[in-house]
Steps between C-alpha positions, in 0.01 A plus 500: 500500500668495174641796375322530160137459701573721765646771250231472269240568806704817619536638149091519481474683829177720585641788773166575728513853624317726705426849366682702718656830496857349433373229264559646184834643568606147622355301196673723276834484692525114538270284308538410108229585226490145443332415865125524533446769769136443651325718749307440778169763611438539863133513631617816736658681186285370241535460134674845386870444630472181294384645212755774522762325561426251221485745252813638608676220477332354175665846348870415595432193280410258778260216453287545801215348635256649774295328753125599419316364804195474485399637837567851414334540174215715596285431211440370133605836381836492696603182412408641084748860635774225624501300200529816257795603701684206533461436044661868492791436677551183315402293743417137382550257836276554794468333847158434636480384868183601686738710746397585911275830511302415715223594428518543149517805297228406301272229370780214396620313806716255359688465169284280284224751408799734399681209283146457346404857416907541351353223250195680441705813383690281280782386669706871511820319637659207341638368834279501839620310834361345785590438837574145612535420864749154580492623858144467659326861493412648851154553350406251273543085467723338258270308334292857429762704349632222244115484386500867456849502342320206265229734452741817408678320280335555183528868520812498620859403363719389738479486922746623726580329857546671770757443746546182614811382705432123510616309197273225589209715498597693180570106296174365656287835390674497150375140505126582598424781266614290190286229631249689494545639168656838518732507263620871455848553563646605846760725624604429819478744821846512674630762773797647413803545684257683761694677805263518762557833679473633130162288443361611881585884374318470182187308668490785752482764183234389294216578812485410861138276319602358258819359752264366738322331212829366308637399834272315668405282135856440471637503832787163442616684186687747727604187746673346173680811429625613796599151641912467480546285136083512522489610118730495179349483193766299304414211757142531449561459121716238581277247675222564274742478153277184379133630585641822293671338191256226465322519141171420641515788727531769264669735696601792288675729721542663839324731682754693713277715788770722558360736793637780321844366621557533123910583463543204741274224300676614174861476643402163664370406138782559301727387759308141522492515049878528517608272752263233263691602223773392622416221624335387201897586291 
C-alpha cells in the first residue's frame, strides 16, 4: 500500500473500547486526544458503564463516541434521559447498532425505530453510525442487512463494518452497498494487534453469557488469531490497499476494535506511521 494512503487511514483511527475498570486509566496513559475513543455497552452490564465512562472521558478532552444499542433502551423516556446526558457531556457522535439483549430491555428491538425517533427529537447529535456487516451475520442474510443499512441510512451519517478478515469479502461488500445506493461514508472494522491469551482473558471478564454468546457467533475470529502468522493487521491493510483508497469507496477511516488491548494497538500504530514515514523519505 502506498505510504501516503495507508498513513492517511491510520491518522483517522477510531480506538473501540470496552468500559472496563482499567479503561480509563489506559486511554489516558496511551492514546492521543486526537483519536476518536468509542465505547461499546454490554447487554449483561447495560447502558450505565457506557455512559460513565463516556462522560469521563469526554471531560479529559476526548472525542468519544458510545454505542447506544438499541436493545437496552427500556423505553421512550430512557432513550429522551440518554440523549440529555450524552448533549451535557458534549457528546455529538453516537453509534446505533441494535445490540444482543436478548430479550430486549424494552419496546425497540432493532436500531431503526431508535435512528427514527433521534430524528423526531431533532437530530441531538450531528454524527450517528451504523453497523455494517462484510462478513455474513450468524443471524441474519446478507441481502437483509444491506436493505436495512439502505433503510438506516437517512438517519444516520456514516456505517461502520465490523470485522471482516477476508479482503475479498470486504472489496465485494464495499462494492454491493454502493450499488445499492448507500452512500455514507465508511470506516473500516480492523482487529488490532490482538494477542490471544490477552483477548481469551478479556472475553472470559465481561460474563460467562455474554462469552457463550460472542463465542459461538464468532467462533473463526479466535481461529484467525490464535493460528501461528493467522492475523497481522498491516497485512490485512495490505491486500485490501485498493478496495480502501479507491475514490468510489469512500472509505474515511479505520475502525480499530481494540479488545481493550489498548497500549498494544497504539504502540503497533505509531510504530506502523513511522516505519511509512520513512519509507515514504
Amino acid at each position: 500500500m502506498g505510504a501516503a494512503g495507508l498513513s492517511a487511514l491510520l491518522d483517522s483511527v477510531r480506538y473501540e473500547v470496552l468500559p472496563a475498570k482499567a479503561t480509563e486509566d489506559k486511554v489516558l496513559a496511551h492514546v492521543p486526544r486526537d483519536v476518536v475513543v468509542t465505547i461499546t455497552a454490554s447487554p449483561v452490564k447495560g447502558l450505565e458503564p457506557t455512559l460513565d465512562l463516556t462522560g469521563r472521558l469526554a471531560a479529559h478532552g476526548y472525542r468519544v463516541v458510545p454505542h447506544v444499542p438499541a436493545r437496552l433502551l427500556r423505553d421512550d423516556v430512557h432513550l429522551k434521559e440518554v440523549v440529555e446526558r450524552l448533549s451535557a457531556a458534549g457528546v455529538d457522535d453516537v453509534f446505533v447498532p441494535a445490540g444482543d439483549a436478548d430479550p430486549p430491555a424494552g419496546p425497540y428491538d432493532g436500531a431503526l425505530p431508535v435512528l427514527r425517533r433521534l430524528s423526531e427529537l431533532g437530530g441531538p447529535f450531528a454524527r450517528v453510525g451504523i453497523t455494517g456487516y462484510p462478513e455474513s451475520h450468524p443471524l441474519i442474510h446478507d441481502d437483509l442487512t444491506i436493505q436495512a443499512m439502505w433503510d438506516k441510512h437517512a438517519h444516520a451519517t456514516y456505517v461502520v463494518s465490523n470485522l471482516c478478515f477476508d479482503p475479498r469479502v470486504l472489496g465485494e461488500w464495499i462494492a454491493r452497498i454502493r450499488r445499492r445506493g448507500v452512500s455514507l461514508p465508511v470506516h473500516v472494522g480492523v482487529a488490532g494487534p490482538v494477542q490471544r491469551t490477552k483477548l481469551l482473558a478479556m472475553a472470559t471478564k465481561i460474563g460467562v453469557g455474554e462469552s457463550a454468546r460472542f463465542l459461538t457467533r464468532h467462533a473463526s475470529w479466535f481461529w484467525r488469531f490464535a493460528a501461528p502468522g493467522g492475523y497481522a493487521p498491516e497485512r490485512l491493510l495490505s491486500r485490501t490497499q485498493e478496495t480502501l483508497t479507491a475514490p468510489s469507496a469512500g472509505v474515511a477511516g479505520l475502525h480499530l476494535f481494540t479488545f481493550n488491548q489498548i497500549a498494544e494497538t497504539e504502540r503497533w500504530r505509531r510504530a506502523l506511521l513511522e516505519r511509512l514515514g520513512a519509507a515514504a523519505s
